[in-house]
C-alpha positions as CSV (number, residue, x, y, z in Angstrom):
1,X,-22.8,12.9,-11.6
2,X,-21.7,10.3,-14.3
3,X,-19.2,7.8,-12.8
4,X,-15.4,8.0,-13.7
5,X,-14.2,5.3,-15.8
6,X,-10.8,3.9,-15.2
7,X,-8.1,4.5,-18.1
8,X,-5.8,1.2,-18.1
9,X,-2.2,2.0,-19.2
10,X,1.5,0.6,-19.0
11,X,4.7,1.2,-18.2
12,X,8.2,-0.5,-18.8
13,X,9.9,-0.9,-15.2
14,X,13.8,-0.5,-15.4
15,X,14.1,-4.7,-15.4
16,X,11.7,-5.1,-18.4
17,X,8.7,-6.2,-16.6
18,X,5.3,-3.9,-17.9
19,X,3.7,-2.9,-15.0
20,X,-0.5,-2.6,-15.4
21,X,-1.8,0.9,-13.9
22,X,-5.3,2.7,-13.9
23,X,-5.9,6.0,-13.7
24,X,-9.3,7.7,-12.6
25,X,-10.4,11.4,-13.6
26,X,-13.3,13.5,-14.1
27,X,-14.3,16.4,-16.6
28,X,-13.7,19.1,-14.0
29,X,-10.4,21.1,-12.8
30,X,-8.6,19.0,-10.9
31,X,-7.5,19.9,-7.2
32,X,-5.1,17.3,-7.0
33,X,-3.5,14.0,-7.5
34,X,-3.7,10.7,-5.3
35,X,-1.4,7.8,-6.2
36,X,-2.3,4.6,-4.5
37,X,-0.3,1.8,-3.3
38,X,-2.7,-1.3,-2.6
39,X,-1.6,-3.8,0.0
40,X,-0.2,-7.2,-0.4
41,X,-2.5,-9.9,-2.5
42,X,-4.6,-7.7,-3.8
43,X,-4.8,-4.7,-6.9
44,X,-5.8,-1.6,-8.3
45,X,-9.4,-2.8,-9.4
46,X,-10.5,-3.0,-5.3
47,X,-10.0,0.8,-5.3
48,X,-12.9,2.0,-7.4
49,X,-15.2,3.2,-4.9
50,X,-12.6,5.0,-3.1
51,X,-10.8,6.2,-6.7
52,X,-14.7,7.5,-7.7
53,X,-14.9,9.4,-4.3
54,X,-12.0,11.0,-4.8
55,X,-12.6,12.0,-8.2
56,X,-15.8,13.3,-7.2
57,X,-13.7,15.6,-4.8
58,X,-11.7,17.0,-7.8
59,X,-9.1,14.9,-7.7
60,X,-7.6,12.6,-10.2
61,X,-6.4,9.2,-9.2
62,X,-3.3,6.6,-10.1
63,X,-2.5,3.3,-9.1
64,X,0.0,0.3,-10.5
65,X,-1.0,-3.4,-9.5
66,X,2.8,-3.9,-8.0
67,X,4.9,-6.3,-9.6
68,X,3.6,-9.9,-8.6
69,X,0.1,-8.4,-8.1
70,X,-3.5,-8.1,-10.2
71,X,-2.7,-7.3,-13.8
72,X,1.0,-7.1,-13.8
73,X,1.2,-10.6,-12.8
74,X,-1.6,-11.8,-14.6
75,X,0.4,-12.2,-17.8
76,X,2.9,-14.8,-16.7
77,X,1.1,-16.0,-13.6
78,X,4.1,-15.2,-11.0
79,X,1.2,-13.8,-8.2
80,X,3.6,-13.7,-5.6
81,X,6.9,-12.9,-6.9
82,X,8.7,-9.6,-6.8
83,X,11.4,-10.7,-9.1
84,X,15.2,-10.2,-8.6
85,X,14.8,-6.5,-8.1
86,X,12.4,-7.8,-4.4
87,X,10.6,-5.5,-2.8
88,X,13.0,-2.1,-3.4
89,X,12.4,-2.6,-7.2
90,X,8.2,-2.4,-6.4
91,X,8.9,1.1,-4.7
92,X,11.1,2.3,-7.5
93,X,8.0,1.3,-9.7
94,X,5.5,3.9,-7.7
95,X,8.7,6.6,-8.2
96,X,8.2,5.6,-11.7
97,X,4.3,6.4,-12.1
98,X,4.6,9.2,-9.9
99,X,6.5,11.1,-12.8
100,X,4.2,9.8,-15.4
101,X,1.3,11.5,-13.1
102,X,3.2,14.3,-12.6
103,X,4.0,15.4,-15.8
104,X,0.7,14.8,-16.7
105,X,-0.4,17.1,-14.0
106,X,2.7,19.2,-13.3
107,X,2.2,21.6,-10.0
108,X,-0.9,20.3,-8.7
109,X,-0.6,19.0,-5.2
110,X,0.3,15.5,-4.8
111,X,-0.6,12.8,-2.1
112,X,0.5,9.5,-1.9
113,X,-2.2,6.8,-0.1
114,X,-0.1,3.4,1.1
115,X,-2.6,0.3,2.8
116,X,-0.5,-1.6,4.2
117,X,2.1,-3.9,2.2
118,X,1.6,-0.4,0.1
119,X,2.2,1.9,3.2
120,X,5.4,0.0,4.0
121,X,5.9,0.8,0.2
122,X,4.8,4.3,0.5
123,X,7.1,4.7,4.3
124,X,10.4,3.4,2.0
125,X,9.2,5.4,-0.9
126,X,9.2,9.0,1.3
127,X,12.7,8.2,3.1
128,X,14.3,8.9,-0.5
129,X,11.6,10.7,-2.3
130,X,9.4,12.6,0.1
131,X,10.7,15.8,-1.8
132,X,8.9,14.8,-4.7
133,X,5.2,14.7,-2.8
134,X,3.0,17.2,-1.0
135,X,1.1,14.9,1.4
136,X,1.2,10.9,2.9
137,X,-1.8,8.8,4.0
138,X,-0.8,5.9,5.7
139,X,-3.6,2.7,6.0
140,X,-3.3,-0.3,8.5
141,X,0.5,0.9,8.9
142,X,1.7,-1.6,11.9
143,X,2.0,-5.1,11.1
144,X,5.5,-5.4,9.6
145,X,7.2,-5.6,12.6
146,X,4.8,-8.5,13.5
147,X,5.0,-10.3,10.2
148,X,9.0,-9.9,10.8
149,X,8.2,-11.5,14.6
150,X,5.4,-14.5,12.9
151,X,8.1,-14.9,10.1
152,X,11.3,-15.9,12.8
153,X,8.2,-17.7,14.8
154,X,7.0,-20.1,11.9
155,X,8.7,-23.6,12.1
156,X,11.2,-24.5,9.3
157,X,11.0,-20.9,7.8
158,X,6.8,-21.3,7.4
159,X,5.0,-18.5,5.5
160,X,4.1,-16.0,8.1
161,X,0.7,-15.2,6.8
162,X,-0.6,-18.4,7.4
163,X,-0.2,-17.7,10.9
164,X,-2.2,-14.6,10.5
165,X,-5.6,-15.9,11.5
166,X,-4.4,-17.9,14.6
167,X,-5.8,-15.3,16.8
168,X,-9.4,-15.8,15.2
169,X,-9.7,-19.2,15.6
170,X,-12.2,-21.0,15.0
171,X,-12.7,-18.7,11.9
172,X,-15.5,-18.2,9.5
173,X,-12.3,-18.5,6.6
174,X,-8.5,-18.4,7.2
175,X,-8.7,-14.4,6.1
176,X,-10.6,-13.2,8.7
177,X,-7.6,-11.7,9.9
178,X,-7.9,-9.7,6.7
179,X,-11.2,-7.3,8.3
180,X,-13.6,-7.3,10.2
181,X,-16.3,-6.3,7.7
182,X,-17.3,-10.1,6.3
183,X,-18.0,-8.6,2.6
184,X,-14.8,-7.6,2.5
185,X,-13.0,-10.8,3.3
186,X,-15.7,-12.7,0.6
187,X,-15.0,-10.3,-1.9
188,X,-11.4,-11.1,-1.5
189,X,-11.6,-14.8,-1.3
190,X,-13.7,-14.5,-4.5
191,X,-11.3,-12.4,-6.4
192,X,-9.5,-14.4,-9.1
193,X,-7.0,-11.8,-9.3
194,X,-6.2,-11.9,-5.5
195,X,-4.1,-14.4,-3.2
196,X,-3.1,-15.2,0.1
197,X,1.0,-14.5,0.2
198,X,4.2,-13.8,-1.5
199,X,6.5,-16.2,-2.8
200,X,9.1,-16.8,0.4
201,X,12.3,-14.6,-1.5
202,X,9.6,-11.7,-1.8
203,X,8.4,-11.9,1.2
204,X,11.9,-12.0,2.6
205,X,12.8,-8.6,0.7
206,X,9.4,-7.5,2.2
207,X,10.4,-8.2,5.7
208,X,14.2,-7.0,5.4
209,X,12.4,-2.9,4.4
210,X,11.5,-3.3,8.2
211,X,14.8,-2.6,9.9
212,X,15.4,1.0,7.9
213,X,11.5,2.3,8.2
214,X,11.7,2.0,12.0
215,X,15.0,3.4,12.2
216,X,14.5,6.9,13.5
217,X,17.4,8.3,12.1
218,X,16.3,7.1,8.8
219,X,12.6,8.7,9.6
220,X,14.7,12.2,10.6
221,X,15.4,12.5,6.9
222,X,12.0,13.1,5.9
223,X,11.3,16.8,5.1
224,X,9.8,18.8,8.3
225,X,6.8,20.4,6.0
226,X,5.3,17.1,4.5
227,X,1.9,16.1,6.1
228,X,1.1,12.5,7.1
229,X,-1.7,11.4,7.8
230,X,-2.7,7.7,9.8
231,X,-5.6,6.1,9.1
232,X,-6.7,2.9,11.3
233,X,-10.0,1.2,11.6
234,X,-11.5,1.6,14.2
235,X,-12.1,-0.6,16.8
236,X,-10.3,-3.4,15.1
237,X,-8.3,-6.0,16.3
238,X,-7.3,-7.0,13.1
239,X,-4.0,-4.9,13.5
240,X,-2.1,-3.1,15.6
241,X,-0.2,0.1,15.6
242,X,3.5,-1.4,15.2
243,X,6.8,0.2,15.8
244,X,7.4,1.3,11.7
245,X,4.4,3.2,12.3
246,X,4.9,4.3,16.2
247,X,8.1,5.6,14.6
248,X,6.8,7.9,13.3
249,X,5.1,9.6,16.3
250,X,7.4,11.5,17.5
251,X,7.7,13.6,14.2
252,X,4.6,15.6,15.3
253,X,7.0,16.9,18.4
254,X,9.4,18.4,15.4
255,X,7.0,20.3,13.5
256,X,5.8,17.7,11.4
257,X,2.1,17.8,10.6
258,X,0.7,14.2,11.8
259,X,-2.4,13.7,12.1
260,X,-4.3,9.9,12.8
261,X,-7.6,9.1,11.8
262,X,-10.3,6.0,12.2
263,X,-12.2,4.3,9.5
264,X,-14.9,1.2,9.6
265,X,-14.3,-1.4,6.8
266,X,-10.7,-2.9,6.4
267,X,-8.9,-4.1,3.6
268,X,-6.1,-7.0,3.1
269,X,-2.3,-6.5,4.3
């Protein structure tokens, strides 16, 4: 089966900024369409296997590197840096390229895949939007709350992540907190397009989403017939389940369709 090639395009945010996205598709009918929110540090580019997978499964595929992030950033070298608009402007972006993919596909089911920084992204983006979308996948959703705990912890407001691998020491790197599968961490390290954190205003709009995503009466809101679905890796003690994700638990005792699932390699926060 021939591999899918990515299609790069752009879009204008509402502040100006062009925001770099991929898209992924075959030659066949197509079942359905995933948008992907990558996590923090990282980009679009570190999704191809899974992107060519899913393709492969009739589905097409969408992703933006969010705004500080991969080839947004790239231009003007702000890796790091949400802007003015923080971290409520980056979700706004995914609502923005999810009606670029759906009027590009219009009735075909649609399924939004968050890991982690991105499933934070992808919690705040169903609480106003989860109308708009057929299905959620949520990826190493529960280390907010603790960044939000490391972040008050860290001496003279300290960048949280640099705390991270303090529970791996002594460490092959200071990502190991980032997986447990070594290539991963290496591939990361090596990536010129990925970093360790955000720039301390962004990752204060970061933190401050935590409050309203753990809220249950802010999760109530989200439409009864949606399906979410947890993935976690298994055996991992890179992460743990934390309360934005826990949260959302108790949906599956409203008639929400939950289910949780384990995978092997892990990707960055």
């Amino acid at each position: 089966m021939t591999q899918p090639q990515p299609e790069r395009f752009q879009f204008t945010s509402s502040d100006g900024l062009s925001i770099a996205c991929v898209k992924w598709s075959g030659d066949h009918p197509v079942r359905g369409v995933v948008q992907i929110a990558h996590g923090l540090g990282e980009h679009m580019g570190r999704y191809a296997k899974l992107s060519e997978k899913l393709v492969h499964g009739e589905f097409v595929v969408y992703g933006n590197d969010h705004r500080g992030h991969g080839l947004t950033a790239k231009p003007s070298g702000n890796f790091g840096d949400f802007g003015s608009g923080g971290f409520d402007q980056l979700v706004e972006d995914m609502v923005s390229l999810r009606v670029i993919a759906k009027n590009e596909h219009p009735g075909k089911p649609y399924i939004l895949l968050g890991h982690s920084m991105g499933s934070f992204a992808a919690q705040q983006f169903v609480l106003d939007h989860g109308h708009s979308i057929d299905g959620l996948v949520l990826s190493g959703s529960g280390t907010l709350d603790g960044l939000a705990r490391l972040a008050q912890s860290a001496s003279g407001g300290g960048d949280p992540m640099k705390l991270m691998n303090a529970a791996f020491e002594p460490a092959r790197t200071p990502f190991d907190w980032l997986s447990r599968d070594n290539a991963e961490v290496d591939a990361f390290i090596g990536d010129p397009l990925c970093f360790p954190s955000l720039k301390a205003k962004s990752m204060e709009s970061f933190l401050d989403a935590f409050p309203r995503l753990a809220d249950p009466r802010e999760i109530r809101k989200v439409r009864t017939n949606l399906h979410i679905h947890f993935l976690r890796q298994r055996r991992s003690s890179r992460a743990k389940v934390g309360r934005s994700a826990c949260a959302y638990r108790p949906l599956s005792r409203r008639g929400y369709y939950v289910n949780r699932s384990r995978f092997l390699s892990g990707r960055p926060a």
